[in-house]
SETI-210204 format. One line per field, with one value per residue (C-alpha): residue number from 1; residue in one letter; x, y, z. Coordinates in steps of 0.05 Angstrom, whole numbers, plus 5000, padded with zeros to 4 digits. Layout:
% residues N
k = c(NUM/...)
r = c(a/...)
x = c(X/...)
y = c(Y/...)
z = c(Z/...)
//
This chain:
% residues 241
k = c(1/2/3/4/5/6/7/8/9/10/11/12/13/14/15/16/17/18/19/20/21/22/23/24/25/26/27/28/29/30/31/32/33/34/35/36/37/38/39/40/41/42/43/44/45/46/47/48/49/50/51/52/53/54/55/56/57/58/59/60/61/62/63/64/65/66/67/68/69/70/71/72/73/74/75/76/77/78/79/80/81/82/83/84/85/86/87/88/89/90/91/92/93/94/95/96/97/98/99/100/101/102/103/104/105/106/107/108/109/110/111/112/113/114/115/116/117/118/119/120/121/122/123/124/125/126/127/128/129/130/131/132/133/134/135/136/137/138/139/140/141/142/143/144/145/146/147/148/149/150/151/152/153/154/155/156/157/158/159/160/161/162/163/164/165/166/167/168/169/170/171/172/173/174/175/176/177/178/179/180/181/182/183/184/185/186/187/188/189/190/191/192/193/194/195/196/197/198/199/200/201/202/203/204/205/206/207/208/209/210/211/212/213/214/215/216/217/218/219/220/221/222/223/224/225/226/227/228/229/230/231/232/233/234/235/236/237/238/239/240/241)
r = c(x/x/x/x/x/x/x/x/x/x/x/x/x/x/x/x/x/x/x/x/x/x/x/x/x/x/x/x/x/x/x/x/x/x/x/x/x/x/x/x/x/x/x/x/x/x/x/x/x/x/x/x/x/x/x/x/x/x/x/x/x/x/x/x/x/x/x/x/x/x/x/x/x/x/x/x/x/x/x/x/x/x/x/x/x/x/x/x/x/x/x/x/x/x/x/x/x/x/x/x/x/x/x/x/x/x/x/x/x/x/x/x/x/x/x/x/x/x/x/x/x/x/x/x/x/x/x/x/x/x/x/x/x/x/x/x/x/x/x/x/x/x/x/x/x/x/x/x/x/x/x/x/x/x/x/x/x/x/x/x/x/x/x/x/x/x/x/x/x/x/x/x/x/x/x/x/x/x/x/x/x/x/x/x/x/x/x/x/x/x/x/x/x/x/x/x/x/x/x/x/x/x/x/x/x/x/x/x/x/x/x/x/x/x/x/x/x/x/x/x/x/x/x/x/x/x/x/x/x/x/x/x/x/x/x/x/x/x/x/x/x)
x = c(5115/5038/5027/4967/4909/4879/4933/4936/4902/4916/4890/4902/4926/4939/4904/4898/4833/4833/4766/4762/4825/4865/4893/4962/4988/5024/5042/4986/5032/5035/5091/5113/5175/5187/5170/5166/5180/5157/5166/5109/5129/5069/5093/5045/5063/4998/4989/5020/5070/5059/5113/5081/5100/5085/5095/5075/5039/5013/4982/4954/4881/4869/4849/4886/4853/4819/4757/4775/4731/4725/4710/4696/4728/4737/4769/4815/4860/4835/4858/4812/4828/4802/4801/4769/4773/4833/4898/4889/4849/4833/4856/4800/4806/4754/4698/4728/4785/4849/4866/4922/4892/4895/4972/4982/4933/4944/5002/4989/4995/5051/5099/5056/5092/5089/5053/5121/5147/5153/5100/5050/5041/5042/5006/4965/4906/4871/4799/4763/4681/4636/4667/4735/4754/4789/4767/4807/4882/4864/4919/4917/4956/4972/4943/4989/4933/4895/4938/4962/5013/5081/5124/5186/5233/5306/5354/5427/5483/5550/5581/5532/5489/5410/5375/5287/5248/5198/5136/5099/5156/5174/5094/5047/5033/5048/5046/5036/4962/4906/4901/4827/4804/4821/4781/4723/4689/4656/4654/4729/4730/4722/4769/4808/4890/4906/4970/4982/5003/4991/4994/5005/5008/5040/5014/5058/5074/5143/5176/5228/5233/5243/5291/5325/5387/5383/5380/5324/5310/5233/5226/5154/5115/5039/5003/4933/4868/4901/4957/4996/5057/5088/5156/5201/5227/5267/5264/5330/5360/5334/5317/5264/5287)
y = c(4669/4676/4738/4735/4805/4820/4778/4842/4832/4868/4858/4895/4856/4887/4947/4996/5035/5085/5103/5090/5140/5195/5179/5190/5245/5211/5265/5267/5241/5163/5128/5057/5008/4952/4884/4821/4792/4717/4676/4621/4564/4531/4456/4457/4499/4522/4559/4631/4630/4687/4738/4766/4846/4864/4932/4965/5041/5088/5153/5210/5222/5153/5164/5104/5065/5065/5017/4960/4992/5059/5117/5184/5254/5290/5358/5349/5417/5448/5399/5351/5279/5235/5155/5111/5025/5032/5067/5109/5163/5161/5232/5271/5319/5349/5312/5243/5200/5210/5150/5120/5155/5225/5221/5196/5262/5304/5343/5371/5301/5270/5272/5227/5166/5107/5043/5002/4977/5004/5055/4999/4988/5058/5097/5052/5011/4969/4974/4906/4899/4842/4793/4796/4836/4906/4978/5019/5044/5094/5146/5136/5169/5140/5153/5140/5159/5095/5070/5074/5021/5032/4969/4973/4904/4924/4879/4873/4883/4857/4918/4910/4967/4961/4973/4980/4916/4946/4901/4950/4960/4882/4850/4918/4905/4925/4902/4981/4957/4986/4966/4979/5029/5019/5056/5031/5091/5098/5176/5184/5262/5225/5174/5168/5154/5082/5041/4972/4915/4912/4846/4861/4796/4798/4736/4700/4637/4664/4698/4637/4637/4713/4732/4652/4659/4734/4776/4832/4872/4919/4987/5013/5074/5088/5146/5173/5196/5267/5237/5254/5192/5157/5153/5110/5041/4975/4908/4869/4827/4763/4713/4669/4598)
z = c(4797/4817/4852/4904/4892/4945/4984/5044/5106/5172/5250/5305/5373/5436/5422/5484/5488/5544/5567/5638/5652/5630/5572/5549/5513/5438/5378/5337/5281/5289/5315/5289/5314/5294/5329/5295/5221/5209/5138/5135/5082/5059/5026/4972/4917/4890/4954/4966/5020/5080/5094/5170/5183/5264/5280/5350/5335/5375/5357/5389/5366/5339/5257/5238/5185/5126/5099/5057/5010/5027/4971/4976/4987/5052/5072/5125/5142/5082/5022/4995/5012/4955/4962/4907/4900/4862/4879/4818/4785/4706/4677/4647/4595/4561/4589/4574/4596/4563/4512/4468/4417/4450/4464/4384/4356/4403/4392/4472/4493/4451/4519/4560/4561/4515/4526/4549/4617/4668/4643/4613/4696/4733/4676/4626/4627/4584/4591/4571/4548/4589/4540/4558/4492/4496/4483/4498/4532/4585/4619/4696/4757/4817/4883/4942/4996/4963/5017/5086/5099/5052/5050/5003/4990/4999/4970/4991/4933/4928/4955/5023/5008/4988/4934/4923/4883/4858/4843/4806/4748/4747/4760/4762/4835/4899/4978/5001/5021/5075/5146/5179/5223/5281/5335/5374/5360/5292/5308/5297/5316/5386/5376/5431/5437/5413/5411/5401/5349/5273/5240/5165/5120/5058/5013/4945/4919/4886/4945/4948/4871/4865/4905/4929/4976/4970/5030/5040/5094/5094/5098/5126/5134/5158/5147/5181/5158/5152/5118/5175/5161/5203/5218/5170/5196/5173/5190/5208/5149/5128/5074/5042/5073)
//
């Protein structure tokens, strides 16, 4: 199964901007429901099928969305929110990044975990030279505020209840992604309410082969620039046909 990086992509329709009047009062928390869900088959095999996620939001003082791109740290209610281009931070100790070699010398360091799946995904790296060779197995930690759309694959058992896929154990990926900012105003202490439509595409070539005459149904979060999150919803039950 070919997994698409870089396969998220999000656009905002129907968005309401509301200069021209009062505008209304939303929690400053964001609010999602759920609106559409739409499987796009693409014939030809070499190209990645699109699974498409619409969700209406609205939220109260409009810091929804991040930069495809964006780094940096912030303070935002007193705690420092960090972002960097990867969804995860290299641990330092000592001045350098921890290494393979640390957690087999160091006696400190011997309960990190080993270099085998699922860990090999969520904690390890291998760090390659301009030509493609490696140097070195670095110790990483995920950051979740890397993004701020959460979408889990549920998949219905036998017995009718569902359980999580998770990509990153079985293909060290994931299709938690970032949607843009979405404000008018670059200024976002001014940003206004907004509500409207996100259109969150999902991109793979193996959704059919993964999971076949299975049924699935999402669960989805978004969170804010404060990390304010949304509440949690699901999608109705469906399969890859």
């Amino acid at each position: 199964m070919k997994l698409i990086s870089g396969f998220l992509i999000a656009v905002v329709v129907g968005l309401g901007l509301f200069s021209c009047f009062d505008p209304p009062e939303y929690p400053l928390t964001p609010e999602i429901e759920y609106q559409n869900l739409v499987f796009v088959d693409v014939p030809d095999a070499s190209e990645p099928d699109s699974l498409l996620l619409f969700i209406k939001f609205r939220d109260g003082d409009g810091n929804l969305g991040l930069q495809p791109n964006e780094t940096g740290c912030y303070l935002a209610g007193g705690d420092t929110i960090c972002f960097n281009e990867k969804n995860y931070f290299f641990s330092l100790q000592d001045g350098h990044y921890l290494n393979y070699e640390d957690k087999r010398t160091n006696p400190n360091l011997a309960d990190l975990p080993d270099y085998v799946k699922p860990f090999d995904c969520i904690n390890w790296e291998i760090v390659y030279d301009n030509a493609s060779q490696p140097q070195d197995t670095l110790y990483f930690e995920l950051n979740e505020n890397h993004y701020n759309i959460f979408v889990d694959f549920l998949v219905k058992q036998p017995d009718g209840t569902f359980e999580e896929f998770d990509w990153r154990e079985e293909f060290c990926t994931t299709y938690d992604g970032r949607f843009p900012i979405l404000a008018k105003e670059k200024d976002l202490s001014k940003a206004t309410p907004l509500e409207g439509t996100l259109r969150y595409a999902m991109l793979s070539t193996g959704f059919k082969f993964q999971f076949s005459i299975k049924t699935l149904k999402l669960r989805v979060q978004i969170q804010d620039r404060l990390l304010n999150k949304s509440n949690v919803i699901e999608t109705p039950e469906f399969q890859f046909k």
